[in-house]
C-alpha positions as CSV (number, residue, x, y, z in Angstrom):
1,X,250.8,52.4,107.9
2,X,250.6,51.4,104.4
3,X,254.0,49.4,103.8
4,X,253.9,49.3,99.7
5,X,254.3,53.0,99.9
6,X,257.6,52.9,102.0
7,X,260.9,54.5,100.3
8,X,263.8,52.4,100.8
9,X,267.4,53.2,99.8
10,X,269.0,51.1,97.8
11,X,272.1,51.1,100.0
12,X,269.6,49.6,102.7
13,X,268.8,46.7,100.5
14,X,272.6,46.5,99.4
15,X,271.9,46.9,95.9
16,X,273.7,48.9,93.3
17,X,271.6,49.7,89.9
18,X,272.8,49.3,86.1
19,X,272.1,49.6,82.9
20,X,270.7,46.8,81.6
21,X,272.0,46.9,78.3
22,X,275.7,47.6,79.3
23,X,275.5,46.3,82.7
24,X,277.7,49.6,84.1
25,X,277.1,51.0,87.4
26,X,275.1,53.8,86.9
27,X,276.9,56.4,89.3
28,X,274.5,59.2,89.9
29,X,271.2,57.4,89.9
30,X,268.0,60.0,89.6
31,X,266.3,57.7,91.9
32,X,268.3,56.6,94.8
33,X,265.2,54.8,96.7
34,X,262.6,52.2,95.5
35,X,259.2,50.5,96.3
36,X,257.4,48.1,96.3
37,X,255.2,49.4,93.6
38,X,258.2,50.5,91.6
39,X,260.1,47.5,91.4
40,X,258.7,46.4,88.1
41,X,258.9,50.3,86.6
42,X,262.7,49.8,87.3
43,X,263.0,46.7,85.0
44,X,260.8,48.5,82.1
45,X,262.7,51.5,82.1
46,X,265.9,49.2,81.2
47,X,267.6,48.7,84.6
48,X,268.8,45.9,86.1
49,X,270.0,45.7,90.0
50,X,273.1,43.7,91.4
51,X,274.3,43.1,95.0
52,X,276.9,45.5,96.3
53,X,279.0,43.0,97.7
54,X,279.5,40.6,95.1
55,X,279.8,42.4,91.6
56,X,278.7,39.2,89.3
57,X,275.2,38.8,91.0
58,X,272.5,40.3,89.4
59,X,269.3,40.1,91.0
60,X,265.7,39.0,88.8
61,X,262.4,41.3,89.2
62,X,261.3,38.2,91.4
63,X,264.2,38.5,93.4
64,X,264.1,42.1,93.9
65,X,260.3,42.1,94.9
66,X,261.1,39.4,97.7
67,X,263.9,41.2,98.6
68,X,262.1,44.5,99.5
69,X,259.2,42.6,101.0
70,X,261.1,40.8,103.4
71,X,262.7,44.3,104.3
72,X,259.4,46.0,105.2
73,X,258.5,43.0,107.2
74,X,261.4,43.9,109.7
75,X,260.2,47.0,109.7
């Protein structure tokens, strides 16, 4: 099993996504799920991620990738 390929929820990784320029929740996200691969399409396209339990962290590309890598690793 190819685990780049792998949706994953955003809930699961207890992120929220936002506008980078505004930082506002975006509340009906098209894309409710990421991968590894998209990660960095995320950032391009102007968005920016933040945990869901603490409203002032916002996570880095880096961070992000990591994040999601040590997910599929439990998986």
């Amino acid at each position: 099993m190819n685990k780049e390929n792998v949706l994953v929820t955003f809930r699961e990784l207890g992120l929220i996504i936002c506008k980078a320029d505004t930082k506002r929740k975006i509340t009906c996200p098209i894309w409710d799920k990421i991968t590894l691969k998209s990660v960095c399409i995320f950032y391009k396209m102007g968005y920016v991620f933040r945990d869901s339990q603490d409203s002032k962290k916002y996570y880095s590309l880096n961070e992000i990738t990591e994040k999601v890598k040590r997910y599929l690793a439990v998986l």
